[in-house]
Wavefront OBJ file of the C-alpha trace (Angstrom):
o trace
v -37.653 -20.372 45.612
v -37.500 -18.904 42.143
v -34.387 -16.622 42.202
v -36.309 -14.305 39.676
v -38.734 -13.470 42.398
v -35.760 -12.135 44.172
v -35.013 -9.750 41.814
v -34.107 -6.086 43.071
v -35.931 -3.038 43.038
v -34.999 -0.406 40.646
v -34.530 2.409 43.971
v -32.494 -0.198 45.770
v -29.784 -0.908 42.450
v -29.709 2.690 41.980
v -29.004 3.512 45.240
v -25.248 1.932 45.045
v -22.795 5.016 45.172
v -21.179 3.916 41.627
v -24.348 3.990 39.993
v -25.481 6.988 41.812
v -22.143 8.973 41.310
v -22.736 7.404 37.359
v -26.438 9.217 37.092
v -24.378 12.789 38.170
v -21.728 11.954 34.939
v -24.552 10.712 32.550
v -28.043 11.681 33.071
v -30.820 9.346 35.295
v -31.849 8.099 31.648
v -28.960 5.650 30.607
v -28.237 4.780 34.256
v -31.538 3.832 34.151
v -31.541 1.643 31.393
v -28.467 -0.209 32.590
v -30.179 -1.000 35.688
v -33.160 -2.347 34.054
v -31.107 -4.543 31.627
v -29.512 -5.855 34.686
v -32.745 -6.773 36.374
v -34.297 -7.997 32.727
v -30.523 -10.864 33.004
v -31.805 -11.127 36.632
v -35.167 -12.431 35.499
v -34.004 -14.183 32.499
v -31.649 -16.551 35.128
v -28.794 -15.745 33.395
v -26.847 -13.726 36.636
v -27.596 -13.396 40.301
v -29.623 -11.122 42.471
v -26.832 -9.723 44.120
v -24.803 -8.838 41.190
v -27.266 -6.684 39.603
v -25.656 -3.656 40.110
v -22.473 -4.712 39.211
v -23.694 -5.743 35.980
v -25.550 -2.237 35.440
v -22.190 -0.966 36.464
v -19.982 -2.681 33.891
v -22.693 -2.223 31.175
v -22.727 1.726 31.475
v -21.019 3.798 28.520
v -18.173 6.179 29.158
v -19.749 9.258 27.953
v -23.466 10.566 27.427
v -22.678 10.841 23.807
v -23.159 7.631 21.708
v -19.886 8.280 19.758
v -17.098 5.593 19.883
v -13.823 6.547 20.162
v -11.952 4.578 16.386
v -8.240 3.776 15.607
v -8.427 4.643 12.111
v -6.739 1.518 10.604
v -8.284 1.804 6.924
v -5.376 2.926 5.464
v -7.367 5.913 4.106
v -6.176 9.018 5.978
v -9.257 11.020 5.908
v -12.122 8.424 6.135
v -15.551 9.916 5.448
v -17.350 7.581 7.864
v -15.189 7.683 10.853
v -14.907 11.798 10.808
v -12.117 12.683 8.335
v -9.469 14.682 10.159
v -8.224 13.427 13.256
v -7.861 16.688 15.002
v -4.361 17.571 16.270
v -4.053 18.047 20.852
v -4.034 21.872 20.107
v -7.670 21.560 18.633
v -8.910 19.519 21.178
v -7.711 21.705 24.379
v -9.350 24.188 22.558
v -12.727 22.388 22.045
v -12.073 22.319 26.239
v -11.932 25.966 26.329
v -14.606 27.071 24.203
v -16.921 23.859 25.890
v -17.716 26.881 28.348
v -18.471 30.414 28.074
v -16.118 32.159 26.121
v -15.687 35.534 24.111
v -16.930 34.404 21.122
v -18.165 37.793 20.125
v -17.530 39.874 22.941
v -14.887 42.561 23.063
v -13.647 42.086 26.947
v -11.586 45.400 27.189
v -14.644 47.648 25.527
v -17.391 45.177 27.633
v -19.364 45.164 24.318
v -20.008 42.955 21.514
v -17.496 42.111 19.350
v -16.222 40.192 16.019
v -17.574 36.842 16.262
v -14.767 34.406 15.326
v -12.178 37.163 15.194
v -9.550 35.558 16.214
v -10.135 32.553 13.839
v -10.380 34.496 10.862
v -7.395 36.310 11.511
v -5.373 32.899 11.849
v -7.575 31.638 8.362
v -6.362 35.265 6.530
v -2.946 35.146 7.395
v -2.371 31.136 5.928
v -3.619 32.589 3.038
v -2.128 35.581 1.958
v -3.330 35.983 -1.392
v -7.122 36.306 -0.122
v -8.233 39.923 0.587
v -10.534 38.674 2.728
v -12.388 35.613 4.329
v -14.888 33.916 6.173
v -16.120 30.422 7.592
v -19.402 28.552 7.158
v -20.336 25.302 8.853
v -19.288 22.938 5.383
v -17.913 23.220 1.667
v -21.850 22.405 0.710
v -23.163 25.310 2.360
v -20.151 27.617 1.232
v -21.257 26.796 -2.103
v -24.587 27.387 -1.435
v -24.091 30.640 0.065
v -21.954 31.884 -2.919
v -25.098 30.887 -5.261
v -27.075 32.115 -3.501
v -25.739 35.241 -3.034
v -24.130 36.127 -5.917
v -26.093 34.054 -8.630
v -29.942 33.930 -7.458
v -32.318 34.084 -10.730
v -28.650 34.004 -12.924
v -26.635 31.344 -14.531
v -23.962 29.624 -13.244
v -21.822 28.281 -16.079
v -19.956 25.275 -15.199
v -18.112 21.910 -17.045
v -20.011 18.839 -17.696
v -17.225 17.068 -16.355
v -17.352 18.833 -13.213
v -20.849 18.195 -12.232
v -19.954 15.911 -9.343
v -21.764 13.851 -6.782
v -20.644 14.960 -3.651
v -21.460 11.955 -1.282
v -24.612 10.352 0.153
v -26.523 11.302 -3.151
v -25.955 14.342 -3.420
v -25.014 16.106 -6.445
v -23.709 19.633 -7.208
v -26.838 20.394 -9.837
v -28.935 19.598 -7.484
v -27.713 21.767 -4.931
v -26.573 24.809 -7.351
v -30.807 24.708 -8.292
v -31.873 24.717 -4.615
v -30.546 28.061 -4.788
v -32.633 29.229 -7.536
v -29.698 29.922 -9.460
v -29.845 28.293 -13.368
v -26.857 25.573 -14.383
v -25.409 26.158 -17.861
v -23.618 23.183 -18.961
v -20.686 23.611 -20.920
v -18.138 21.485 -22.896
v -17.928 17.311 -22.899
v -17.562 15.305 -20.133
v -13.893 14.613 -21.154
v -13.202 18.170 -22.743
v -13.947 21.524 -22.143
v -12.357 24.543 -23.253
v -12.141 28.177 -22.088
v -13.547 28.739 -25.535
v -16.905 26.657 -24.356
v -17.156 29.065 -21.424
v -17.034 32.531 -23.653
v -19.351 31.337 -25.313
v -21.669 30.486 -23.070
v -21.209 33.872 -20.966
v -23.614 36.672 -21.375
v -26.335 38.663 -19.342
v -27.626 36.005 -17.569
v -24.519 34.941 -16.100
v -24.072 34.821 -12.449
v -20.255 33.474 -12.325
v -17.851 30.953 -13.830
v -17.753 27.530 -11.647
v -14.617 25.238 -11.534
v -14.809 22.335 -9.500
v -11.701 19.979 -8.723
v -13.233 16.838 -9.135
v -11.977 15.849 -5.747
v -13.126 12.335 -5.631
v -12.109 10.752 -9.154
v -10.336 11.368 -12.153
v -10.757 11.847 -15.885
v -7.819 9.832 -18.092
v -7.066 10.097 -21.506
v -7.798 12.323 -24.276
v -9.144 15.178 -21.549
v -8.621 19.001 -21.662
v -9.767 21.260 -19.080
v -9.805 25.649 -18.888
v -7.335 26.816 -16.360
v -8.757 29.410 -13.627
v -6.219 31.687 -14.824
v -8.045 31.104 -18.655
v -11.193 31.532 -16.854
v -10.204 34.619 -14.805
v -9.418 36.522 -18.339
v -13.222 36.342 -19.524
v -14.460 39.030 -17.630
v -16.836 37.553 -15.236
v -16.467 36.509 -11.893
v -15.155 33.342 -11.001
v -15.512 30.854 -8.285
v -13.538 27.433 -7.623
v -14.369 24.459 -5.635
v -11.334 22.830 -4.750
v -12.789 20.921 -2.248
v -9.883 19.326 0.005
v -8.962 22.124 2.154
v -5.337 22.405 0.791
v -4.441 25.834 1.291
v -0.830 26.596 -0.255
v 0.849 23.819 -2.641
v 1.895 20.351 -0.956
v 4.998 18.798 -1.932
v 3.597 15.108 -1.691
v 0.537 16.210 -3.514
v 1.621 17.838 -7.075
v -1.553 17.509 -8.399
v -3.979 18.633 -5.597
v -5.020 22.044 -6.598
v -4.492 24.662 -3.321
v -6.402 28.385 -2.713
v -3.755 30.295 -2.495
v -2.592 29.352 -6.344
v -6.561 29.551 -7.149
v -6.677 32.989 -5.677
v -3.163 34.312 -7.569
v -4.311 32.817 -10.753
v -7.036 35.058 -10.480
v -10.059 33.094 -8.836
v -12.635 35.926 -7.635
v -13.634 33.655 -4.794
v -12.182 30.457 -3.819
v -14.117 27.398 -1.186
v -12.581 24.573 0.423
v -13.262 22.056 3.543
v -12.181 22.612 7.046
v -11.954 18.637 8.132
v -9.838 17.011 5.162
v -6.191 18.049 4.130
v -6.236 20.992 6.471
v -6.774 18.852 9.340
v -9.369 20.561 11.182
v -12.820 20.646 12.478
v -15.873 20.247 9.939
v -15.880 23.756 8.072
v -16.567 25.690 4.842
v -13.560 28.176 4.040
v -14.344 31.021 2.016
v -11.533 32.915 0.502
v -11.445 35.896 -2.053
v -12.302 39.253 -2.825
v -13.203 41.887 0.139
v -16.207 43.301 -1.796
v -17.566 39.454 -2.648
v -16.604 38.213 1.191
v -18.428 41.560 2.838
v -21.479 40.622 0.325
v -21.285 37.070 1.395
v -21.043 37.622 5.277
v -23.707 40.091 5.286
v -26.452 37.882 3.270
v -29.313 36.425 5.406
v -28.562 32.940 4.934
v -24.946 33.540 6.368
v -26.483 33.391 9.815
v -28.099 30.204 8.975
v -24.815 28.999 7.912
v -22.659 29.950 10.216
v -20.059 27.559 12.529
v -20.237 27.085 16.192
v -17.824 27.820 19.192
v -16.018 24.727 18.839
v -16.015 24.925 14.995
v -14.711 27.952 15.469
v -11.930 27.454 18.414
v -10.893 24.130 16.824
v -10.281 25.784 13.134
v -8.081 28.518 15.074
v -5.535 26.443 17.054
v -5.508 24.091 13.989
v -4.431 27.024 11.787
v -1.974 28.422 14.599
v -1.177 24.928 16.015
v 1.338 22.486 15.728
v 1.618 20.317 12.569
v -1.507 18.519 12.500
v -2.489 14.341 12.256
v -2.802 14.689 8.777
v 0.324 15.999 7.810
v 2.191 14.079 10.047
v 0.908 11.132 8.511
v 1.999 12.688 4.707
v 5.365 13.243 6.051
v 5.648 9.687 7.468
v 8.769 7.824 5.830
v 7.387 4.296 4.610
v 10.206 2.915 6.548
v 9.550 3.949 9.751
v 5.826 2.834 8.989
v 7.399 -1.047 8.042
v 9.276 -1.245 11.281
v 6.355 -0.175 13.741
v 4.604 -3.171 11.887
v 7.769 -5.251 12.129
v 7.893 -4.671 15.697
v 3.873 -5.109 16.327
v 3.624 -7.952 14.338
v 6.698 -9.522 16.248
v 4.803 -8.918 19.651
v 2.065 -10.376 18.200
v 3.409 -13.306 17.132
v 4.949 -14.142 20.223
v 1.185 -14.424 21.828
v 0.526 -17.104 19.227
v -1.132 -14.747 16.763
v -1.194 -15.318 13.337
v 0.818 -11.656 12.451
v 2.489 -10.689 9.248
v 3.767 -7.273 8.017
v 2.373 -6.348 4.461
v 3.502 -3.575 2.043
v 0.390 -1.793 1.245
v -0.523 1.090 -0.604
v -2.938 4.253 1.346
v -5.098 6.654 0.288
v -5.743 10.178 1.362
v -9.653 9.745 1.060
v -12.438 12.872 1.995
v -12.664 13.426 -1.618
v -8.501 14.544 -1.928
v -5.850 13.643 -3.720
v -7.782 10.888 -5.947
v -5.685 7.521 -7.301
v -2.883 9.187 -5.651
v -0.998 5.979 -3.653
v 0.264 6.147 -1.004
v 3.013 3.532 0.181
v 2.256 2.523 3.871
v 2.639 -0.530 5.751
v 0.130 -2.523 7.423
v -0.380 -5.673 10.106
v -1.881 -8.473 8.632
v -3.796 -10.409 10.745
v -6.907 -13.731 10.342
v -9.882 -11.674 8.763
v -11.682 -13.313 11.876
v -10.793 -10.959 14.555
v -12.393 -7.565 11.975
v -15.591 -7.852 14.015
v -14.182 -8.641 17.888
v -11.959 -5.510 16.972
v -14.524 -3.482 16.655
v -17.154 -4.316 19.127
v -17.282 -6.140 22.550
v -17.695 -5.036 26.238
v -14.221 -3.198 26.114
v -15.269 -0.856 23.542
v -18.407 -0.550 25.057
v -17.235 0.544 28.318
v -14.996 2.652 26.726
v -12.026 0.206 28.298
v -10.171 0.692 24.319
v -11.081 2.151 21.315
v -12.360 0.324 18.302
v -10.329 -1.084 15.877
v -11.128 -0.195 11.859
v -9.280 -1.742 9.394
v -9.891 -3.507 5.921
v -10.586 -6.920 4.574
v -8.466 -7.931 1.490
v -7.669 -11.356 -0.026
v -8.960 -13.096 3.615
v -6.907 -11.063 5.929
v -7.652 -8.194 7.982
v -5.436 -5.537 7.436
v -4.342 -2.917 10.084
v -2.570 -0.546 8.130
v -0.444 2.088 10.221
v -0.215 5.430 7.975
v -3.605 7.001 10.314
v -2.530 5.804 12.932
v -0.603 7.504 15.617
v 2.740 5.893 16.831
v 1.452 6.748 20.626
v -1.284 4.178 19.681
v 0.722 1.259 18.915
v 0.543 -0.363 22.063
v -3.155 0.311 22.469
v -3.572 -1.336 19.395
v -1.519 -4.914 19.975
v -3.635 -5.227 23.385
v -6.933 -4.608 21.558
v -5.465 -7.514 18.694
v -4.288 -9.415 21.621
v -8.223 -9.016 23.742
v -9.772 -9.837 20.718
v -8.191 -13.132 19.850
v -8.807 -14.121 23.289
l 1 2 3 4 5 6 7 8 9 10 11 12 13 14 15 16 17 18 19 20 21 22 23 24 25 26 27 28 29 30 31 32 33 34 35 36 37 38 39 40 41 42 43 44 45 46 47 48 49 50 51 52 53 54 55 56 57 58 59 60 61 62 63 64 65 66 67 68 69 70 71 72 73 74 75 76 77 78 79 80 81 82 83 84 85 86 87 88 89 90 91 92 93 94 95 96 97 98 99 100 101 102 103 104 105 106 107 108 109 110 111 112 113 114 115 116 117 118 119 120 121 122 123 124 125 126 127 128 129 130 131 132 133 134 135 136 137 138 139 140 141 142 143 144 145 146 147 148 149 150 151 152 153 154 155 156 157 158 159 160 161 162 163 164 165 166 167 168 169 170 171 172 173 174 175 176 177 178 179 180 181 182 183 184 185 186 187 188 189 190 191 192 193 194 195 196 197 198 199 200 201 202 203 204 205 206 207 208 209 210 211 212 213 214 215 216 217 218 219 220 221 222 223 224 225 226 227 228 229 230 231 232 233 234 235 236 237 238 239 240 241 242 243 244 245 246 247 248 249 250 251 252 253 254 255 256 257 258 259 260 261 262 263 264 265 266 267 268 269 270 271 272 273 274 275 276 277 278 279 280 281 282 283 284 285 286 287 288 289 290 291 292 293 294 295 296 297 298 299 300 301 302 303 304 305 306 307 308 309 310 311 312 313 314 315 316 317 318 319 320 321 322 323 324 325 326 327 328 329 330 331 332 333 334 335 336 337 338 339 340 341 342 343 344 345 346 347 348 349 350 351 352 353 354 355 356 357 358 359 360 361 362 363 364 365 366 367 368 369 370 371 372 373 374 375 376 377 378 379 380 381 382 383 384 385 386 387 388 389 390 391 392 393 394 395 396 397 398 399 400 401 402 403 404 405 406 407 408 409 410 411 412 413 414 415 416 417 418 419 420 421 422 423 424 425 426 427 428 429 430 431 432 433 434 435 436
């Protein structure tokens, strides 16, 4: 008999308690479409009748959510494409909590509504001092936005041609300034601009000064740029972008520009991201003046911009929390990094793998801290086992995480300054299940 004939109904593969206890934890949907891939193999000749469910079993993901769980072996600490921030285990028991019902904005002792966020903010005022006042959008973009929006709509915002940035994915600043319906006045070269250009340019029509750290590259040579304290003395309001998220001044970063010196060098209003050097969950900070914060938080598009519950209880505990992934990872002696390599490699090697330990030089990434090296050390491996690292039925099923690292000179390179020393050993077995 043709064993595809004896192929088994959909009720009768579902009905094994595994995949039944599966449909509770994921939805009928992708239980569903496990069992039919199972009984399309089942056709196809390629497994038997009675294994069916066991295949549908094995092929099911861990979670509902199509996100895969990444060991961030780049060597760039805040990588763009697999999230930026690693968030620290404060943040993500309190992603648990606020998964539920929580008092987001409701004042428990009164029994009426309350401050949405109010704890948050409280935690995001007191890191920062030197602000009057602040609040929280859902990104840097739509802080930005908000601010010209608000406080520029039908004016000019004067701003450096060497600060007109692309922010990522094709985006530019212009572009986004004029969605607003707020006017760009281009001042200055791309290499030079003075506080002089700005005066100049300054009259009725203008909205507010714009400085922008350009984040993502840098300008060598013969350059010259206005401070914000130069800017801050031209009578106009002024509002910097400094993009990273660094909020007081970073000993291993000397030339990454922070709010709270923005704000004391006399920066009206000051924006920054939540998910890169701070460490937290995707966010726009906005930090200033009371009277240009109250103006900002009460315009319409606020609510349109505004974070979530988990935004919201994430960017708390990171504040309050524990040191975060990201500085730990800053603080890291290159040392320590070499002999976690030393001693993977050596593990490694002892399995037959070819496994070398390579002085390499990391990047903070996310738009921070640009050309800035960082020395690191990283597990260099056959450029052969990049792909297996990353996909297969183990990372799949959610069995290990995928591996990310980068390709340079024919090797695959694992570097270690993302990645946690409590993942180590998860890492070797994933090298050692992808060579086989």
């Amino acid at each position: 008999m043709d064993v595809r004939r004896l192929t088994p109904r959909t009720d009768a593969v579902l009905a094994d308690p595994r995949l039944a206890e599966a449909e509770q934890r994921l939805g009928r949907d992708i239980v569903l479409a496990a069992v039919r891939r199972a009984q399309d193999l089942v056709r196809a000749g390629e497994i038997e009748p009675g294994t069916a469910a066991d295949t549908a079993v094995a092929s099911l993901p861990p979670t509902a959510a199509s996100l895969t769980p990444v060991i961030n072996a780049t060597g760039v600490l805040l990588h763009t494409n697999l999230g930026r921030a690693a968030l620290s285990e404060a943040a993500r028991a309190a992603l648990q909590t606020a998964a539920g019902c929580t008092d987001l904005e409701f004042d428990l002792a009164a029994g009426s509504r309350g401050r949405r966020g109010r704890g948050m903010l409280a935690a995001l005022a007191a890191a920062v001092p030197a602000a009057e006042a602040v609040y929280v959008v859902n990104n840097n973009a739509a802080a930005l936005v908000l601010a010209a929006t608000a406080l520029a709509q039908g004016a000019e915002i004067v701003v450096s041609r060497g600060e007109l940035i692309e922010i990522g994915d094709g985006f530019r600043l212009p572009d986004l300034i004029e969605s607003t319906g707020a006017r760009i006045r281009e001042v200055g070269t791309t290499n030079r601009t003075s506080a002089a250009d700005y005066a100049a340019a300054i009259g009725p029509q203008t909205g507010f000064v714009l400085k922008v750290h350009p984040s993502n590259y840098r300008i060598e040579g013969f350059t010259a740029s206005a401070s914000v304290a130069d800017l801050a003395g031209l009578g106009v309001p002024v509002v910097g972008d400094i993009g990273s998220g660094l909020l007081a001044p970073h000993p291993s970063l000397p030339d990454e520009p922070d709010a709270a010196s923005w704000l004391q060098a006399g920066a009206t209003l000051v924006t920054a991201s939540g998910d890169k050097l701070l460490g937290g969950p995707q966010a726009g900070l906005m930090l200033g003046r009371s009277d240009v914060i109250s103006r900002l938080a009460r315009h319409p598009l606020a609510r349109a911009l505004r974070v979530d519950k988990l935004a919201v209880a994430a960017l708390e505990a990171t504040l309050v929390g524990p040191p975060v992934p990201v500085a730990e990872a800053l603080a890291t002696n290159p040392a320590a990094l070499r002999q976690r390599a030393l001693l993977m490699a050596g593990n490694l090697a002892h399995a037959h793998i070819d496994a070398r330990v390579e002085q390499t030089e990391a990047a903070v990434g996310g738009g921070g801290a640009p050309g800035l090296g960082i020395p690191s050390a990283a597990v260099s491996l056959p450029e052969g086992l990049a792909h297996p690292l990353r996909v297969g039925d183990a990372v799949r099923g959610g069995v290990r995480p995928a591996v990310v690292g980068r390709v340079e000179n024919g090797r695959l390179l694992l570097d270690l300054i993302a990645v946690a020393p409590a993942d180590d050993e998860v890492l070797v077995a994933a090298v050692l299940a992808a060579a086989g």
